[in-house]
C-alpha positions as CSV (number, residue, x, y, z in Angstrom):
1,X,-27.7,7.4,-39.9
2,X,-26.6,11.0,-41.1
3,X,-24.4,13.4,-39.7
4,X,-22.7,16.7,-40.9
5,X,-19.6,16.5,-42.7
6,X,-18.6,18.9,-39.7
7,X,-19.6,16.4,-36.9
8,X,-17.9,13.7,-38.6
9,X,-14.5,15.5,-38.8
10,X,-14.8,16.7,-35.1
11,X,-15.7,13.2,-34.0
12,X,-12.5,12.1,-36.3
13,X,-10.6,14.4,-33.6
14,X,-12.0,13.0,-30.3
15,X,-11.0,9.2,-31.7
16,X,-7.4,10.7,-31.9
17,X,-7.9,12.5,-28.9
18,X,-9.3,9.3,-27.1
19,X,-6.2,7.2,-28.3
20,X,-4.3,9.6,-26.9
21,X,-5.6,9.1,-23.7
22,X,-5.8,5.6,-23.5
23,X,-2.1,5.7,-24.3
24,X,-1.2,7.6,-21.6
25,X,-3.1,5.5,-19.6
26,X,-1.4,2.8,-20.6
27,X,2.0,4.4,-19.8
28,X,0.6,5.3,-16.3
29,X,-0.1,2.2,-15.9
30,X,3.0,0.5,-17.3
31,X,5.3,2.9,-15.7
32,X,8.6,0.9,-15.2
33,X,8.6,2.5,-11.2
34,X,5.7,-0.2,-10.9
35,X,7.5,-2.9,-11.5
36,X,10.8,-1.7,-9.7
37,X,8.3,-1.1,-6.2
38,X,7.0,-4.5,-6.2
39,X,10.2,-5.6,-6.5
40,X,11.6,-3.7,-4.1
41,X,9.1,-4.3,-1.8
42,X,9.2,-8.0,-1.5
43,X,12.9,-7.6,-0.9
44,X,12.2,-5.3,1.5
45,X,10.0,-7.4,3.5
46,X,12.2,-10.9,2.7
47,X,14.8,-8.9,4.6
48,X,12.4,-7.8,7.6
49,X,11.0,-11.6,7.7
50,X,14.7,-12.9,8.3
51,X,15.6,-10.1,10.5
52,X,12.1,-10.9,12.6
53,X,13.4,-14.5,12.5
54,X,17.3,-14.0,13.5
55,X,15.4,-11.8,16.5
56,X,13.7,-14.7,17.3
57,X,16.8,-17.1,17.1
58,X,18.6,-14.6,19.5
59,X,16.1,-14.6,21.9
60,X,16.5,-18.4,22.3
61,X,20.0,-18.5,22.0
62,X,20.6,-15.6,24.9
63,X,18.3,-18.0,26.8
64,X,20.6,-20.9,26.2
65,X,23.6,-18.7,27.6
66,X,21.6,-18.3,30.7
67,X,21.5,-21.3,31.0
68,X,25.2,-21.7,30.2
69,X,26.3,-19.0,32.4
70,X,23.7,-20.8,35.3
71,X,25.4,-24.4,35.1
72,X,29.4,-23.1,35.2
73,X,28.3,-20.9,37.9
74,X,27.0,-23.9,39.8
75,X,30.4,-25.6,39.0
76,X,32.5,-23.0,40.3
77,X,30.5,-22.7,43.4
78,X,31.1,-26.7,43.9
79,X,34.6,-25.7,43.2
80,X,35.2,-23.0,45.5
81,X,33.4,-24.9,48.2
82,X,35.8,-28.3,48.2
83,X,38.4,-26.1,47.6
84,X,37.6,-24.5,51.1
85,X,37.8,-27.9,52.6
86,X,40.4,-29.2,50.9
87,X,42.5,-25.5,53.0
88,X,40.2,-25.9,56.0
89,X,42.6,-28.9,56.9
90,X,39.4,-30.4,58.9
91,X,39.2,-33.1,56.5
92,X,40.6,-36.7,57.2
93,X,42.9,-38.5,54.5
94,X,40.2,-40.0,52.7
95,X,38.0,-37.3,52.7
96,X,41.0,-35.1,50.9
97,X,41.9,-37.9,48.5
98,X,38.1,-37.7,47.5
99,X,37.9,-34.3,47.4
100,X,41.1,-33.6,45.0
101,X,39.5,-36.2,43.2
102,X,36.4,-34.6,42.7
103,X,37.6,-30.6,42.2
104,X,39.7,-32.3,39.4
105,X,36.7,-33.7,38.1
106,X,34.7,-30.7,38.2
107,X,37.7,-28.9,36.3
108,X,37.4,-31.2,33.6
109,X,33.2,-30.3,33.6
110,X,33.6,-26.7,33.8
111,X,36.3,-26.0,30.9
112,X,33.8,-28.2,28.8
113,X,30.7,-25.8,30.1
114,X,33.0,-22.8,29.2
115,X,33.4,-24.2,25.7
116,X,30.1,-24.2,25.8
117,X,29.1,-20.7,26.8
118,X,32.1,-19.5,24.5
119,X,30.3,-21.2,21.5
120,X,26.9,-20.1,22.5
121,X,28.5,-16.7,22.8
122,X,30.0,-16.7,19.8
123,X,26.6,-17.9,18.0
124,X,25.1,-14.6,19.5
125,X,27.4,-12.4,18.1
126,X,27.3,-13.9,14.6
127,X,23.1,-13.5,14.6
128,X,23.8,-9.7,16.2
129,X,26.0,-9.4,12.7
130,X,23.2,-10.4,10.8
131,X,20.4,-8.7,12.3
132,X,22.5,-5.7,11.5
133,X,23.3,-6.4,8.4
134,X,19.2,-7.3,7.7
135,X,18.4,-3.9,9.1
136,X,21.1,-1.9,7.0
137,X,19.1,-3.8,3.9
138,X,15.8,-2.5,5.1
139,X,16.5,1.0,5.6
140,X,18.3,0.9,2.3
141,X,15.3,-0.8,0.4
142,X,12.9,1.9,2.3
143,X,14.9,4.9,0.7
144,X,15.0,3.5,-2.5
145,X,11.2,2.5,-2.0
146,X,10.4,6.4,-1.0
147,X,12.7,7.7,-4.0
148,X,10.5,5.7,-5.9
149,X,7.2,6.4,-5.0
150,X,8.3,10.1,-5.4
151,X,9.3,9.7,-8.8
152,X,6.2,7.6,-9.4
153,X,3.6,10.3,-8.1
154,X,5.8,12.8,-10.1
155,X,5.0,10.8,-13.9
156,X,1.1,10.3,-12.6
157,X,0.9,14.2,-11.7
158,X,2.2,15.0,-15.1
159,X,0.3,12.6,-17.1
160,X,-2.9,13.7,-15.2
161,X,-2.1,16.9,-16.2
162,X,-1.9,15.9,-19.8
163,X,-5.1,13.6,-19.4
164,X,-7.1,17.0,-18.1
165,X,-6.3,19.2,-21.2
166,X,-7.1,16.2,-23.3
167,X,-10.3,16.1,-21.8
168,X,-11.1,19.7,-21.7
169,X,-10.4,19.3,-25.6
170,X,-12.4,17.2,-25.7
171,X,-15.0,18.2,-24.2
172,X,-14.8,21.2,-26.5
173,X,-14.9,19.1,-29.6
174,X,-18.1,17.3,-29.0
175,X,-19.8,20.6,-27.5
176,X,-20.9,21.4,-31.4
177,X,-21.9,17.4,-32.5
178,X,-25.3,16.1,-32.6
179,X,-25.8,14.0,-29.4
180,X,-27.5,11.1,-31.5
181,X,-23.7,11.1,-32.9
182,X,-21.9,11.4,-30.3
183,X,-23.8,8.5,-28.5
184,X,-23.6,6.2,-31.7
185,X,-19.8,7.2,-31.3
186,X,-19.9,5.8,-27.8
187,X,-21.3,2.8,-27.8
188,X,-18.9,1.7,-31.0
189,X,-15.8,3.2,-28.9
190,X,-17.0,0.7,-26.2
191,X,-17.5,-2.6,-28.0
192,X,-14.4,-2.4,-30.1
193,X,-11.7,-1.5,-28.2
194,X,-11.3,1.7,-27.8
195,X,-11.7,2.7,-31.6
196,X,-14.9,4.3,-32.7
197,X,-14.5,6.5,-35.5
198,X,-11.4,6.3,-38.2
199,X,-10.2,8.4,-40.9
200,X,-10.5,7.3,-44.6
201,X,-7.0,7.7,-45.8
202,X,-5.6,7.0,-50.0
203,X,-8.6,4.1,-49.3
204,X,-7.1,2.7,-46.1
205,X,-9.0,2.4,-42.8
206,X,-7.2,4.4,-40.0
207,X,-8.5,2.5,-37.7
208,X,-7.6,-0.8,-38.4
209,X,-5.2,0.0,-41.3
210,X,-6.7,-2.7,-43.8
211,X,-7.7,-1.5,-47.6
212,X,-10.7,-1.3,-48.9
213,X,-12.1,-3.1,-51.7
214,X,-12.5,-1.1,-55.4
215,X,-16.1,-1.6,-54.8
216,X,-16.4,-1.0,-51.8
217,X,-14.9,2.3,-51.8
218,X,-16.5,3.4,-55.1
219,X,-19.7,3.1,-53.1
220,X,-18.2,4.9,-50.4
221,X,-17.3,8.0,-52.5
222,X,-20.7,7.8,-54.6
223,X,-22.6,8.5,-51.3
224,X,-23.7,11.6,-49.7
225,X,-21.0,13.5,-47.7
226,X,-24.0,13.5,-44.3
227,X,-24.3,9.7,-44.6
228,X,-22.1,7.7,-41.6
229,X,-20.3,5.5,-43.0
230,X,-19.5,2.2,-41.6
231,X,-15.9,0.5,-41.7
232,X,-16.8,-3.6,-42.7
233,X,-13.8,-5.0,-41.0
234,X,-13.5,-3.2,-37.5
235,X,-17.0,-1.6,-37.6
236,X,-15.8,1.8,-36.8
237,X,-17.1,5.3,-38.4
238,X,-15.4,5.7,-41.0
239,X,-14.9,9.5,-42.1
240,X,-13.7,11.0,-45.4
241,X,-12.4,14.2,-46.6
242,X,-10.0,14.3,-43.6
């Protein structure tokens, strides 16, 4: 294939221009915000699964005071009622002896049922502490999370704008090559990573730096200045006189 010494220097500058872009791509998509979100984020939601879960815990726990609360209340009712009888002065010996007996009895019972309740109480404020410490941890994870989405749409905004004067270069550049070109260009650019044309530099491949044989190059130089040139090793355009 032939192209004008011209068309082969322009398409020289859209290879550099296209490594350009896929370098910033590359940094868009390696941005070190990236990383620190997804980190972030499952923190942020390990934090909202255990406060979800202490929520839970409470829920059943404040039930277990209820019930708690429910049994020393029947006690002191027991309480209070033989107590009554014990003052009425209606009841006979025996019926007194058995009643001391059985308010001391249900003294023992509800001190133990007060333990009880005290401990369950005490188990509710230490999951309170932690569901407020979990929810201090979220909102501080969501501020960080929004500080970094910020500073992430900030680095895409300015790369795009460097990515849309690239292309507008770019555009520019190949308005003046042969199409034939330009599409030979292309389709190498696709099938070898990225690199379709390179510049022949003191007889080094610029795209993928190796030398060139003696022979090789002689042939090279001996050829017509219009004739593409084809690197052996990566297969790229290889251009000279740049």
């Amino acid at each position: 294939m032939k192209a004008s010494a011209s068309d082969q220097r322009q398409i020289v500058g859209v290879a550099r221009l296209d490594q350009e872009t896929s370098a910033l791509n590359h940094k868009a998509q390696t941005l070190a915000e990236h990383a620190l979100l997804a980190s972030l984020t499952t923190k942020s939601h390990n934090a909202r699964d255990l406060r979800i879960g202490a929520q839970t815990e409470l829920s059943d726990v404040k039930r277990e005071l209820l019930r708690a609360e429910a049994d020393v209340e029947q006690i002191v009712s027991r309480i209070t009622r033989d107590e009554a009888r014990l003052n009425g002065g209606s009841a006979s010996p025996k019926e007194l002896g058995q009643l001391q007996h059985e308010v001391g009895t249900l003294g023992v019972r509800r001190a133990e049922l007060e333990e009880v309740e005290l401990e369950v109480m005490m188990r509710i404020d230490e999951i309170n502490s932690r569901i407020t410490e979990l929810s201090a941890q979220e909102a501080a994870f969501a501020t960080e999370i929004a500080d970094l989405e910020i500073r992430k749409e900030n680095a895409h905004a300015a790369f795009n704008t460097e990515l849309e004067s690239i292309a507008k270069e770019r555009a520019v550049a190949l308005s003046t090559v042969a199409p034939d070109f330009i599409a030979l260009y292309e389709k190498i650019r696709t099938s070898n990573n990225g690199t379709g044309a390179a510049a022949l530099i003191a007889g080094t491949c610029n795209g993928c730096h190796l030398s060139i044989n003696a022979v090789e190059l002689k042939r090279i130089i001996d050829v017509a200045e219009d004739e593409v040139i084809r690197c052996e090793e990566c297969r790229c355009i290889l251009v000279r006189g740049v």
